[in-house]
C-alpha positions as CSV (number, residue, x, y, z in Angstrom):
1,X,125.4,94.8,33.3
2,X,127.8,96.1,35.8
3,X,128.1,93.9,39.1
4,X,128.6,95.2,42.4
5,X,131.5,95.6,44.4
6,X,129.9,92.9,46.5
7,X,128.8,90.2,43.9
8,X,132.4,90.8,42.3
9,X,134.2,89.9,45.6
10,X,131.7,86.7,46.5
11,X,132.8,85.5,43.2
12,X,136.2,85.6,43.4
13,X,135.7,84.3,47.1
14,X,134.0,81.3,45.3
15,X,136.5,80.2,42.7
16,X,139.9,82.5,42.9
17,X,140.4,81.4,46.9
18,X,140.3,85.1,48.4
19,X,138.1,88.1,47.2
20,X,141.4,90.3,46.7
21,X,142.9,88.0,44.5
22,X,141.2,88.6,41.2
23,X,143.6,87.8,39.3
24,X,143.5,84.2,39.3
25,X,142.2,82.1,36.1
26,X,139.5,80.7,37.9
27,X,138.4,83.7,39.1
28,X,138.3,85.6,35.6
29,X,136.9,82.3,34.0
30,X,133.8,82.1,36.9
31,X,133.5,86.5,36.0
32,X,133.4,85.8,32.3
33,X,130.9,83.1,32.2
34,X,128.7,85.7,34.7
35,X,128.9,88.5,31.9
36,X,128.4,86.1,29.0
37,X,125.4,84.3,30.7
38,X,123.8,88.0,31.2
39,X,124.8,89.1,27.5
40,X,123.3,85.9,26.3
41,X,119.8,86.8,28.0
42,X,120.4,90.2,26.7
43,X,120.4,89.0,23.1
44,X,118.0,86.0,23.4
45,X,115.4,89.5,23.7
46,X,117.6,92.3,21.3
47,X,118.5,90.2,17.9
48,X,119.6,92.5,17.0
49,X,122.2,94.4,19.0
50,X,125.0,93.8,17.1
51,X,127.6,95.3,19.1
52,X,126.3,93.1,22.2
53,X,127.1,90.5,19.7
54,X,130.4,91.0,19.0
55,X,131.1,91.8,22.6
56,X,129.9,88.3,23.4
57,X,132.0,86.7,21.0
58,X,135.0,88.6,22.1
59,X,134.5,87.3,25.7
60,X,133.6,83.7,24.9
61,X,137.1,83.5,22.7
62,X,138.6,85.5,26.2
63,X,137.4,82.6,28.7
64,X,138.7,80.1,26.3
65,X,142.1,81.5,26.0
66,X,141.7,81.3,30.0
67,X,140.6,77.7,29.9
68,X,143.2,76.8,27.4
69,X,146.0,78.4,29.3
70,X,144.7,76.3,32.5
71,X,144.7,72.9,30.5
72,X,148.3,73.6,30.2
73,X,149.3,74.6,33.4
74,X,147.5,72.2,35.2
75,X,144.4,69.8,34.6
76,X,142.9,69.6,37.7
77,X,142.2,73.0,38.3
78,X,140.6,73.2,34.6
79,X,138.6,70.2,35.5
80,X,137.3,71.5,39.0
81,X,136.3,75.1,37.2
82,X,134.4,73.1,34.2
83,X,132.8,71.2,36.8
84,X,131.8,73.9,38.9
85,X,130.5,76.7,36.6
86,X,129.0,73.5,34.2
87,X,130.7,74.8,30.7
88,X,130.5,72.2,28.2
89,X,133.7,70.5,28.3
C-alpha cells in the first residue's frame, strides 16, 4: 500500500505538529501503525505471504524501538500517542 502525498502530510499534521516535519517520533509511530494495520488486513486474506509477514514483523519491532525511545525521552508524549492511535499499552 503506498499512501498519498496527501494522506502522508494529514498524518503528520495529526500527530508530528506540522506536515513538513516527518521526522518526529510521533509522526513515524502514527505512519507505522497505518502500514501495519493495512499489512494486517493484507494477511488476515493471504496466509500465506510470507514476505508480507516478515515485513510486518520488521515494522512492528520498528514502532516499538520508536515507542521505546519516546518512554525514555519523555512519558507524556508516549502516553498521548498510545492514547491516540489506541496501541495496547
Amino acid at each position: 500500500m503506498l499512501l498519498s502525498k496527501e494522506a502522508k502530510a494529514e498524518l503528520f499534521a495529526k500527530h508530528g505538529g506540522t506536515a513538513k516535519n516527518t521526522g518526529s517520533a510521533e509522526g513515524q509511530i502514527a505512519l507505522f501503525t497505518e502500514r501495519i494495520n493495512h499489512l494486517t488486513e493484507h494477511l488476515k486474506k493471504n496466509r500465506k505471504d510470507y514476505n508480507t509477514e516478515r515485513s510486518l514483523v520488521m515494522m512492528v519491532g520498528k514502532r516499538r524501538s520508536l515507542l521505546d525511545y519516546l518512554t525514555k525521552k519523555d512519558v507524556l508524549r508516549y502516553r498521548a500517542i498510545v492514547k491516540e492511535l489506541g496501541l495496547r499499552k
